[in-house]
C-alpha positions as CSV (number, residue, x, y, z in Angstrom):
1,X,7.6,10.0,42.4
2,X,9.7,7.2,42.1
3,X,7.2,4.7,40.8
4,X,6.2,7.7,38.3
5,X,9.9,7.8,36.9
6,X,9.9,4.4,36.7
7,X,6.7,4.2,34.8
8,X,7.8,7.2,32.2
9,X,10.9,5.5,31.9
10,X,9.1,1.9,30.6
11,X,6.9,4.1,28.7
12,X,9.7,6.0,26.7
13,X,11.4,2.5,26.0
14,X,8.2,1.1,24.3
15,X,8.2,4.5,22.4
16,X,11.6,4.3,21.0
17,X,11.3,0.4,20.4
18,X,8.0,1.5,18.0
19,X,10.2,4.3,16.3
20,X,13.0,1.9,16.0
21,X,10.7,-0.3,14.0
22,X,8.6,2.3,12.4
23,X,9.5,0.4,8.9
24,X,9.5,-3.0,9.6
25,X,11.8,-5.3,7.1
26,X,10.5,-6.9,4.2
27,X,12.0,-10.1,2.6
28,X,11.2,-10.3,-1.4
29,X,9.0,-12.4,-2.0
30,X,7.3,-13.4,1.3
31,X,3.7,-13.8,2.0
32,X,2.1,-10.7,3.8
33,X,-1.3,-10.1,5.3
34,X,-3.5,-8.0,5.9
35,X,-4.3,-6.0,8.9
36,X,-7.2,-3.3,9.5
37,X,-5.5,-0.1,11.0
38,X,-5.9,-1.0,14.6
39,X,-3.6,-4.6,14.0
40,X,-6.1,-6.7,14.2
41,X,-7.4,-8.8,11.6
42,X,-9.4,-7.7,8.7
43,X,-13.3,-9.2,8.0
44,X,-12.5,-10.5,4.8
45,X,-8.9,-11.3,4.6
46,X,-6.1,-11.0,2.0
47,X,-2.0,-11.3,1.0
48,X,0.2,-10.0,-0.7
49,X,3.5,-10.5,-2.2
50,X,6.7,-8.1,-3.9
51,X,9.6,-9.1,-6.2
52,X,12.0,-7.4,-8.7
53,X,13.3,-9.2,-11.3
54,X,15.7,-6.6,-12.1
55,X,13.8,-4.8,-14.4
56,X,10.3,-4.4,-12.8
57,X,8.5,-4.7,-9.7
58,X,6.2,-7.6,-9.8
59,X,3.4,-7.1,-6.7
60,X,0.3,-9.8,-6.8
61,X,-2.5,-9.7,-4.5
62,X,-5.0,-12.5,-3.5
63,X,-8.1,-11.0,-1.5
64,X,-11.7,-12.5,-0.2
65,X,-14.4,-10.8,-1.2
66,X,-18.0,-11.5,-0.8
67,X,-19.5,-8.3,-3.0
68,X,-16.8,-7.8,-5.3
69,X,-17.3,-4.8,-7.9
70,X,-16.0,-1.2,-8.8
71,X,-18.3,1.1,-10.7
72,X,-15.0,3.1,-12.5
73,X,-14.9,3.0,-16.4
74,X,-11.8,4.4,-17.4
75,X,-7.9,5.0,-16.4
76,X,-7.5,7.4,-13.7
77,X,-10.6,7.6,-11.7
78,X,-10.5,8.0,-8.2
79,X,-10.9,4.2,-7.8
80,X,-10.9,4.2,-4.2
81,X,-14.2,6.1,-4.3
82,X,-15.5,4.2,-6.7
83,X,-15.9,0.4,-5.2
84,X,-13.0,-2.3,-4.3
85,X,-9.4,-1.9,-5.2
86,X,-5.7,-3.2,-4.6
87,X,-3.1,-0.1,-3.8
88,X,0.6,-0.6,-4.0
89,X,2.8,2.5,-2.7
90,X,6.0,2.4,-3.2
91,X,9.0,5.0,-2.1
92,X,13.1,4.9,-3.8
93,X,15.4,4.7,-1.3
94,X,16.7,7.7,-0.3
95,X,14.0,9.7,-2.0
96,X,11.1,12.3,-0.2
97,X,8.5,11.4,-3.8
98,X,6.8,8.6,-3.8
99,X,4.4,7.1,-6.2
100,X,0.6,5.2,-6.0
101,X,-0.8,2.7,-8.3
102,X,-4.2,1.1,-8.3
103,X,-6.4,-2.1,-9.9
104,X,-9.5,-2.7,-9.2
105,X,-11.3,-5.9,-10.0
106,X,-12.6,-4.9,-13.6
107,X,-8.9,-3.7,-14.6
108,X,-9.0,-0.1,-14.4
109,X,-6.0,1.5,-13.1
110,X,-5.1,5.0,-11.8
111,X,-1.2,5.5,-11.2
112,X,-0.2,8.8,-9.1
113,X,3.3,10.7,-8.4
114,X,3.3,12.3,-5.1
115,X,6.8,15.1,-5.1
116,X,6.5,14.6,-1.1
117,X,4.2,13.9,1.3
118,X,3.5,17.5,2.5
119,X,2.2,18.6,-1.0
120,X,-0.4,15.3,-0.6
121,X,-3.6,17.4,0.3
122,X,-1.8,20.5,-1.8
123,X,-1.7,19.8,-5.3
124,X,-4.8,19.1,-6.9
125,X,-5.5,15.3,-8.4
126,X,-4.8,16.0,-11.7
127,X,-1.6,17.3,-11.1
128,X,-0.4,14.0,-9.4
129,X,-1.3,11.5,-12.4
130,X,1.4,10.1,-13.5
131,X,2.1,7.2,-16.2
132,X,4.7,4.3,-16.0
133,X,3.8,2.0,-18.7
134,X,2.9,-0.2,-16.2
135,X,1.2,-3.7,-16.6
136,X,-1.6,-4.8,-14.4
137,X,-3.6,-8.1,-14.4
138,X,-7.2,-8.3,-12.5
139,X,-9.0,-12.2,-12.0
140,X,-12.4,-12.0,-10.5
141,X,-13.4,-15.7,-9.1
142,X,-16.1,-16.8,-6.9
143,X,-15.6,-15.4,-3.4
144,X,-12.0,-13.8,-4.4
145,X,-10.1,-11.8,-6.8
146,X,-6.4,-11.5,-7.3
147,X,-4.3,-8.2,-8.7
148,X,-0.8,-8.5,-10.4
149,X,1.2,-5.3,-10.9
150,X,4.3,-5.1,-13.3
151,X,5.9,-1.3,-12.9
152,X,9.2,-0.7,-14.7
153,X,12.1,0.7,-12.3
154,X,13.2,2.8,-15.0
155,X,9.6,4.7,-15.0
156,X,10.3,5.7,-11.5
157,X,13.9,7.4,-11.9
158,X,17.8,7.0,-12.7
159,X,19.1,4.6,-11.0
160,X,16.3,3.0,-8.3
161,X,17.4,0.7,-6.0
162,X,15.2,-1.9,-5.1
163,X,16.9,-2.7,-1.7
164,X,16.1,-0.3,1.1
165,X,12.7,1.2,-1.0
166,X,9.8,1.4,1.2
167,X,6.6,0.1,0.0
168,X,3.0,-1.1,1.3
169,X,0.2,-2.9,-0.1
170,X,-3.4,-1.9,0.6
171,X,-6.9,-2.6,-0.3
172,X,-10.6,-0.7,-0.2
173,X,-13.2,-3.2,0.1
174,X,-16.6,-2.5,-0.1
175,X,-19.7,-4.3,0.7
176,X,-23.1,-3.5,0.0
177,X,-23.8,-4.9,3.6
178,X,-21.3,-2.2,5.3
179,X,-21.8,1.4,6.1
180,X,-18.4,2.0,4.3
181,X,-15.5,0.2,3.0
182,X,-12.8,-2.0,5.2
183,X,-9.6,-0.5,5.0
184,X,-6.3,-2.8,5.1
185,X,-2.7,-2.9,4.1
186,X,0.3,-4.9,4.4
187,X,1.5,-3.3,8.1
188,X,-0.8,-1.6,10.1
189,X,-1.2,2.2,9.3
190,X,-3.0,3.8,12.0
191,X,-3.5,7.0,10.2
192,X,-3.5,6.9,6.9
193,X,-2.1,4.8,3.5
194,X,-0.1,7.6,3.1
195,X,2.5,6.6,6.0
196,X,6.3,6.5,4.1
197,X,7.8,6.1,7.9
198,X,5.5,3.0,8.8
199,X,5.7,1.2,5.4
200,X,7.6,-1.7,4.8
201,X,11.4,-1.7,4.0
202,X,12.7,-4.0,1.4
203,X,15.8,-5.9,3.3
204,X,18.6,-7.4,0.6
């Protein structure tokens, strides 16, 4: 009995540690990798990195990629579907929405608006488009291709705060070699993309 309390008690200390750090802190502008949903390291690696100049949100991606390609021709697709693609997710402080935007290597974007996470599997896709006026750059070189996002805080609200959002970056990739595409983003989400309580928090 008393090596079982002692046990349960080590095992509810390395559960509370985990929920204490269920959105670990993000400095702007550091360097992030990427991580398949276990923790370990992905095939085909890739960063990431987030900034605000004050007026946008400035995410750029750099990822390896030995069979790059998406087959979508047109502005909200379901691009994940559809072949490779960079995903940035990004939650305001103090808010239960959060939005979803997408470039894949040929430049086509999709951008989503998600009223809470519940309503995710709910509301039907067209429902949850949603359009910022966002900017997006897409660079396909020889064994790599990069993603820039530019998404203006004012498209996302009154008064966003940058500090203390929640965010992830993550990336489909597909090979013609694989039985289905590697999933990765920017922490480990074990789950799903769709993790608000595991994604990064933006530290001032």
């Amino acid at each position: 009995m008393k090596l079982f309390l002692i046990a349960f008690a080590i095992f509810g200390l390395a559960i509370s540690a985990k929920s204490a750090n269920s959105n670990p802190p993000y400095k702007p502008g550091d360097t992030l990798k990427m991580y398949k949903r276990d923790g370990s390291a992905p095939v085909e690696p890739g960063t990431a990195q987030l900034i605000c100049d004050g007026e946008n949100l400035i995410i750029t991606a750099d990822f390896t990629d030995s069979d790059i390609g998406n087959s979508a021709v047109k502005n909200n697709e379901k691009t994940w579907t559809t072949g490779d693609v960079c995903e940035f997710f990004f939650q305001p402080v103090g808010r239960e929405d959060y939005y979803e935007f997408h470039v894949t290597p040929n430049g086509i974007t999709l951008q989503l608006h998600i009223p809470k996470l519940e309503l995710l599997r709910v509301l039907p896709f067209e429902e949850k488009l949603f359009e910022s006026g966002f900017k997006s750059e897409a660079k396909v070189e020889k064994g790599h291709w990069t993603a820039k996002m530019i998404i203006p805080l004012s498209s996302l609200g009154k008064n966003v705060k940058f500090e203390g959002s929640l965010f992830a970056v993550c990336r489909y990739n597909y090979n013609k070699n694989w039985d289905g595409p590697e999933q990765t983003s920017s922490t480990p989400l074990p789950t799903s993309f769709h993790s608000p309580s595991e994604w990064h928090k933006i530290s001032d």
